[in-house]
C-alpha positions in Angstrom: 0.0 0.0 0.0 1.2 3.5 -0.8 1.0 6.8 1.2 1.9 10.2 0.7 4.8 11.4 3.3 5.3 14.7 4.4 8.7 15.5 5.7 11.9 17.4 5.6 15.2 16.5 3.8 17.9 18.3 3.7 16.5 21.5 4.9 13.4 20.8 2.3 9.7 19.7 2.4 9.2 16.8 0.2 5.8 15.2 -0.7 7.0 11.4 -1.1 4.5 8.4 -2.4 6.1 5.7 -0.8 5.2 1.7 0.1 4.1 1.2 3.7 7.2 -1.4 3.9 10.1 0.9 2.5 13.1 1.8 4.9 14.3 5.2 5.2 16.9 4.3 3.1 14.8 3.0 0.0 12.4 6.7 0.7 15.9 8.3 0.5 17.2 6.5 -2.5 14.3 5.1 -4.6 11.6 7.3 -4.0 13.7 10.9 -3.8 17.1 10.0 -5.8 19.9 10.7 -3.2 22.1 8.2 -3.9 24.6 9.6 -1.6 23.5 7.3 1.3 24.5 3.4 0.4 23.5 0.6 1.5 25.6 -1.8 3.0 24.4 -4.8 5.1 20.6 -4.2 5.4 20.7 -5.2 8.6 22.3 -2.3 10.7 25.8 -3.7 11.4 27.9 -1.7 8.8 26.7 2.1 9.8 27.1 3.0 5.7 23.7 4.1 5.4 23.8 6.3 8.3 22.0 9.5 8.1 20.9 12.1 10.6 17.5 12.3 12.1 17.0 15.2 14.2 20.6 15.3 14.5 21.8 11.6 15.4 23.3 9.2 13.7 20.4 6.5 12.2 20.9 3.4 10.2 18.4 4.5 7.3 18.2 0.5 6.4 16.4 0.4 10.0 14.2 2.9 10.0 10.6 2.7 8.3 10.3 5.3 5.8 6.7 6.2 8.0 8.9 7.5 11.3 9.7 10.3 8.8 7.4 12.9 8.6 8.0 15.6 11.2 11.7 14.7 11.6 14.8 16.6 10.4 16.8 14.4 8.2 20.2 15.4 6.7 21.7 13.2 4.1 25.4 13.3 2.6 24.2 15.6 0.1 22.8 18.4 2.5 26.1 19.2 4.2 28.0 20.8 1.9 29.0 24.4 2.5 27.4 26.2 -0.8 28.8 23.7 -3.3 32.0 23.2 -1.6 33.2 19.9 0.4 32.1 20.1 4.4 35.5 20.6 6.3 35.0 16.7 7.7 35.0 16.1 3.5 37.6 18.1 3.0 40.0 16.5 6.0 39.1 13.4 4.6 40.3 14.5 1.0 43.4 16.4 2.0 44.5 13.2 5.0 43.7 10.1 2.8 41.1 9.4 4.7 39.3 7.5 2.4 40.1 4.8 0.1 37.5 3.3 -2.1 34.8 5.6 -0.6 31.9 3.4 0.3 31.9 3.8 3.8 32.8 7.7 3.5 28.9 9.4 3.8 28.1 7.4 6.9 31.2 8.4 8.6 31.1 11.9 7.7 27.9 12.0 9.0 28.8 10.6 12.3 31.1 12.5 12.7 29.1 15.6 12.4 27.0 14.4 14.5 29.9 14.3 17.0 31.7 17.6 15.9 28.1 19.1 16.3 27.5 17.8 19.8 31.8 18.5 21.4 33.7 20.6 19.0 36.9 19.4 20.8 36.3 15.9 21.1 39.5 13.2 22.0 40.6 10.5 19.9 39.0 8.0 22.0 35.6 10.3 21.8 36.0 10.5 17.9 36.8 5.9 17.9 33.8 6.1 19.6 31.6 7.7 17.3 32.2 6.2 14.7 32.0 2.6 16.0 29.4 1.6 13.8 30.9 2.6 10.7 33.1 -0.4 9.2 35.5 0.6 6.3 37.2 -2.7 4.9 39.9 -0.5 3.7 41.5 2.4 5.6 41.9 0.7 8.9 40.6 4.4 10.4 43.9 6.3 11.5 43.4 8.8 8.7 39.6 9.1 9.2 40.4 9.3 13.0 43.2 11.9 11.8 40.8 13.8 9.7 38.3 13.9 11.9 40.2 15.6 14.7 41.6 18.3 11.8 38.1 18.9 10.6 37.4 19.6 14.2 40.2 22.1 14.6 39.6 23.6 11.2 35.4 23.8 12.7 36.6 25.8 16.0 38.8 28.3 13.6 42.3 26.6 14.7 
């Protein structure tokens, strides 16, 4: 069965006919076209779909695409500053910080998350939040690098 959503993505209303059954994550990437947010496992393990809802970190491939309407949602593609990368992007660039990329939108968007709730946050603090997002590449000492410099770069340092 189909209903209309009302709710806010990315700092925008949409109007979104979805299926009673879709996850966030299909609302985000089937039904509205941003592809930004992958999926990984389905299951909630891998943390690649993470998105923020009302400002926390949220497996989208967990959350019914129904919890949606009257929540804040920011994907990947809503955090850029005016067309240019969000300093966790650019840290992540300019460090290494990623490899082949797949995990990169749900850690930058726990780490906003993070940065958003302790702008000076410790290595352990940063290990910490992002705990839930597996990269089978990097091994996370650049993304743990770039995610203190973005934080530093954030408090004008």
């Amino acid at each position: 069965m189909k209903t209309l959503l009302a709710c806010t993505v990315n700092g925008e209303e949409r109007a979104v006919l979805a299926d009673t059954r879709d996850t966030l994550l299909e609302l985000l990437r089937d039904r509205i076209g941003l592809t930004g947010t992958k999926e990984g496992c389905g299951n909630g393990n891998c943390g690649t779909c993470t998105v923020l809802v009302d400002g926390a970190p949220v497996c989208a491939c967990l959350m019914l695409a129904l919890e949606a309407p009257g929540r804040d949602i920011v994907t990947i593609e809503g955090i850029a500053n005016g067309g240019g990368l969000h300093p966790i992007q650019q840290a992540l660039v300019d460090l290494n910080g990623t490899q082949c990329g797949f995990c990169t939108p749900g850690i930058v968007l726990s780490a906003k998350a993070l940065l958003d709730a302790n702008p000076a946050p410790t290595e352990p603090d940063i290990r910490h939040a992002i705990a839930g997002n597996l990269c089978r590449c990097t091994g996370y000492g650049k993304i743990v690098e770039a995610i203190a410099a973005a934080a530093a770069t954030m408090r004008g340092q």
